[in-house]
Steps between C-alpha positions, in 0.01 A plus 500: 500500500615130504386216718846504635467859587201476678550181705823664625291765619240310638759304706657837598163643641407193647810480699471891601142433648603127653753742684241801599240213616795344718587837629147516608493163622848505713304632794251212511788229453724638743245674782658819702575312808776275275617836411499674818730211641726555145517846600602472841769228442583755256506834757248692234296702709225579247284228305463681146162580340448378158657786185085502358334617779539871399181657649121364663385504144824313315599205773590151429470436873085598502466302238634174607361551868120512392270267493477489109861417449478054519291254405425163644804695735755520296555889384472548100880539439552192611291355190699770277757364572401146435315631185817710335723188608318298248504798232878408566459116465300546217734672339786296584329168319424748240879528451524090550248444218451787312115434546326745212186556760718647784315810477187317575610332765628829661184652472289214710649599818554892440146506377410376803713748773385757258141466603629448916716847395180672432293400801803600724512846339154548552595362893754792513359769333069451602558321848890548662498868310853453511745389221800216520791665305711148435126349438476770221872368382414191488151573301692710256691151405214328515329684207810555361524090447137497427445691198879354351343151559132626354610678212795209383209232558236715233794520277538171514119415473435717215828378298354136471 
């Protein structure tokens, strides 16, 4: 695959999960009461529950009311967010400069929210017991942009 190819799709999945971490996220920047007095100016009699929380064992809304779900009180998609904005930036000086070591400097800060990826699954699965379906989304892409980033940066290592 080209390096074109693959830093379209990084950009792609980085956008997909900037968009699942802000769907998680919309409930801590805009609290219920703000919403409550949208819905009533509004006449909606119902304040919707959020599409992932399926059952007790698949629910967004578990999830991102425990106690596991910030740090230093500000709840983990908040730093996704942050984390897959720079993916973006990254990849928009990328397309500036044409830097040769993009790939590299993708991987610093995916390498990084890979590691906080695996102690939140072991949060969800060993501790909460209950899974995040957008968090599993936005893991998926995670990965995804991982092992693209990974496997272009050994190709590049082992062709000099």
């Amino acid at each position: 695959m080209k390096r074109e190819t693959k830093l379209i799709i990084i950009i792609i999945l980085a956008i997909l999960a900037f968009i699942n971490s802000f769907y998680l996220a919309y409930d801590w920047i805009f609290p219920v009461s703000t919403l409550s007095n949208i819905y009533q100016i509004w006449d909606i009699k119902e304040v919707p529950s959020k599409i992932c929380d399926i059952n007790s064992l698949f629910s967004c809304t578990i999830v991102a009311n425990s106690e596991y779900s910030k740090l230093f009180w500000i709840p983990f998609w908040i730093y996704a967010m942050f984390m897959f904005s720079l993916v973006t930036i990254l990849w928009i000086v990328w397309l500036l400069k044409k830097r040769e070591d993009i790939f590299k400097l993708i991987l610093v800060p995916v390498w990084a929210w890979v590691l906080t990826n695996f102690y939140l699954f072991y949060l969800e699965i060993f501790v909460i017991w209950v899974f995040c379906p957008v968090c599993i989304a936005i893991s998926i892409f995670l990965f995804s942009i991982f092992f693209i980033s990974l496997r272009s940066t050994l190709k590049c290592t082992t062709k000099q």
